[in-house]
N, C-alpha and C positions, 0 to 999 in steps of 0.2 A: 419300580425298576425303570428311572431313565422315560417318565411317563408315556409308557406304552401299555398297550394290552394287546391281545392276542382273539382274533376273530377269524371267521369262517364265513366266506360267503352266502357259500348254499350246505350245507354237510348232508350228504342223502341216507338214509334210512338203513343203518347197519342191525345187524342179526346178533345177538351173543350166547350160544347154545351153551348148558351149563346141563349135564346128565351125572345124578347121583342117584345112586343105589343109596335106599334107605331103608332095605330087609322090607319085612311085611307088617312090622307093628308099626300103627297108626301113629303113635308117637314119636317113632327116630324119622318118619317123614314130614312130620310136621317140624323138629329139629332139623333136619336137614332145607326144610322150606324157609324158617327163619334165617339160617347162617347164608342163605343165596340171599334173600333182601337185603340185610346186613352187609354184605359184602358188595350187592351192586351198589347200593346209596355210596358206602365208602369207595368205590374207588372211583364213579360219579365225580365227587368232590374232590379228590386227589388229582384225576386227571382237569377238571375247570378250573383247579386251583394254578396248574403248573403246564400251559399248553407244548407241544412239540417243538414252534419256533424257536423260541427263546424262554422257557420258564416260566412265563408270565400269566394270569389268567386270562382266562377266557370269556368273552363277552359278544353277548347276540348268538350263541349257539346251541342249537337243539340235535337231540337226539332222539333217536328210536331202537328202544330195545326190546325184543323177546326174549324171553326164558323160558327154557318149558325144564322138568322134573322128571326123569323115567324110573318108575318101581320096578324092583327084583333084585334078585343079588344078597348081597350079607353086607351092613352096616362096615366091613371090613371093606368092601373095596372102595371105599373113600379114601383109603392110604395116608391116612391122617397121620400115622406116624412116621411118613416118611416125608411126606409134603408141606406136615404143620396140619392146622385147623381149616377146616374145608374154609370157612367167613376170608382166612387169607390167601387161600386159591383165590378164591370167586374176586376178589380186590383185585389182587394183580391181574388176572386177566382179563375185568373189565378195565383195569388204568389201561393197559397195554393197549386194547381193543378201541378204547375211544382216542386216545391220543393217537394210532394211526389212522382212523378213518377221518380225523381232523385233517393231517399232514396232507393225507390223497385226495379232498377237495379244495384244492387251489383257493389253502388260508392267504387273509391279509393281517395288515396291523393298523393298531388303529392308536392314535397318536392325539393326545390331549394337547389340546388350541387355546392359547392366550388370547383374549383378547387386549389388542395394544395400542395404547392412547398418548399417542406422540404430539407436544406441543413445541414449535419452533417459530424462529422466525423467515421470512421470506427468502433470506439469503440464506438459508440454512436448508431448504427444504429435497435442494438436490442433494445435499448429502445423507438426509433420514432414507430418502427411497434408493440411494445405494445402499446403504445398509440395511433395510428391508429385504433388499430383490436379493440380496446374498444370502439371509437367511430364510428363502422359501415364505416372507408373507404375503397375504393378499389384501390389500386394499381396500375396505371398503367403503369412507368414506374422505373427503374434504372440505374442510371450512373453515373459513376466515371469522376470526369472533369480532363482534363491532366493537368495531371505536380502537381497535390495535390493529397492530400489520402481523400478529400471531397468528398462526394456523394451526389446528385440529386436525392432526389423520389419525384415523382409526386403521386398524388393520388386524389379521387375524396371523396368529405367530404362530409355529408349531412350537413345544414345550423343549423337544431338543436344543432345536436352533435359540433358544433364549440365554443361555447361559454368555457374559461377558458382552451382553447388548448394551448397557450403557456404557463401559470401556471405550466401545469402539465407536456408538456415537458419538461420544465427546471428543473423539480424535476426529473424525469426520466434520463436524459441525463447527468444533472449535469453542463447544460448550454454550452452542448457541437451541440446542435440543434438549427437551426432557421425556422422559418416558415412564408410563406406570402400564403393569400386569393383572392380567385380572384373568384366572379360570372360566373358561368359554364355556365349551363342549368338547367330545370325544370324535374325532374325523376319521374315517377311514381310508388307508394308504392307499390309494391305487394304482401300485406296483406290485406283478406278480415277484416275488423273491427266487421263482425257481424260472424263470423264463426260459426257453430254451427255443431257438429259432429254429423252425421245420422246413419253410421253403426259402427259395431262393428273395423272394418278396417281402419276408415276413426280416429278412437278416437285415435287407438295403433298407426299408422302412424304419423297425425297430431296434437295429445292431446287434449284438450278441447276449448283453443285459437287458435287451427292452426298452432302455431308455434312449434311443437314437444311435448312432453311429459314434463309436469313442467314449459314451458316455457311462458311470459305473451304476450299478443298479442299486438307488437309494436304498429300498426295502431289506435289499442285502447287506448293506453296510450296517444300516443300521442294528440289522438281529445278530452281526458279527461281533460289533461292538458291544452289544450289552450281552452275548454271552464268552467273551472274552473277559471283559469285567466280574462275569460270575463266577467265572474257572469253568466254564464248558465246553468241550469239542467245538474249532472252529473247523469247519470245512474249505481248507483255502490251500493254493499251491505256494509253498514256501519257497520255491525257487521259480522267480519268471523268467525271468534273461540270462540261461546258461551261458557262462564263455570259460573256454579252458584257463583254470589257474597254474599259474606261472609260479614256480618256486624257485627263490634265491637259496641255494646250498652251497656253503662255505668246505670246500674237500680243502684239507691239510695234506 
């Protein structure tokens, strides 16, 4: 999806209490022991398959869960037949369960890095690092190869920002650039997506998205755009600059 994935920085130690009545024979409680394993492992996977941000899976994150079992009652108050099969209780209210305890520790995203191996010439090279510094890379190296006036920069791309890189080089350069891609590693964003400024310090410093003053908040745009793309709920104000509209009406 749009090479993202979906991480958690710290995730702390959530609880998932799961109480069925399994009557008193040994056997519908051992059935009912089964259909809770069965149902946490699935929705375990259900919810790292498809995290809260944007849909995407989850990577580098742990959890902690309890379950505990309470005997008495009648095999009927399971309400199986009203609810379905206890194994898709127990699913959906672990997806539910892990997918918000993700959401409430201040997830990031973590965005797959090209590495990018730009060869130009000398007069060319102001225009590679414009185009670079437009698409968020960083730099990591510089070298002149002997015996040419060529130069080597390497640089670390994000997989977003790659799309129509060499287009724009060659308008840049004047077709004096080339470029190849190579899958790096997995970077994590270090943009809260839900920033919300508290103090007065925290606004003039960080602005209103975190990212400085005016500026929009990458982490946000980007989990907007890839779930606008998937058909998901964007949380955004469709109107920003009310002004009253003016109607031309033709009276006969």
């Amino acid at each position: 999806g749009g090479g993202r994935s979906e991480v958690s920085a710290s995730v702390p130690a959530s609880e998932a209490g799961f109480s069925a009545a399994g009557g008193g024979d040994g056997a519908v409680q051992e059935a009912v022991r089964a259909a809770v394993e069965a149902g946490v492992s699935t929705g375990f996977q259900l919810a790292t398959a498809a995290g809260p941000l944007c849909d995407e899976p989850m990577w580098g994150v742990a959890f902690e869960l309890e379950a505990w079992l309470g005997a008495g009652g009648a095999a009927a108050a399971l309400h199986e037949d009203v609810y379905g099969p206890l194994t898709g209780q127990v699913t959906a209210a672990v997806r539910q369960a892990l997918r918000r305890a993700v959401a409430e520790s201040s997830p990031r995203l973590v965005e797959a890095m090209f590495l990018c191996e730009v060869s130009a010439a000398s007069d060319a090279l102001s225009g590679v690092y414009t185009v670079l510094g437009r698409r968020r890379a960083r730099i990591v190296s510089e070298e002149m190869r002997e015996g040419s006036d060529v130069f080597a920069v390497h640089a670390f791309l994000p997989a977003e920002a790659s799309f129509g890189l060499m287009t724009e080089m060659r308008q840049r350069c004047s077709g004096g650039a080339s470029a190849s891609l190579l899958l790096s590693h997995w970077e994590r964003l270090q943009i809260d997506p839900f920033f919300v400024p508290v103090t007065e310090e925290e606004r003039e410093e960080f602005g209103e998205e975190g990212q400085g003053v005016g500026a929009p908040n990458l982490a946000r745009r980007l989990i907007d755009s890839v779930r606008r793309r998937k058909g998901l709920a964007v949380d955004e104000k469709v109107v920003k600059d009310a002004t009253k509209q003016r109607t031309r009406a033709r009276k006969v």
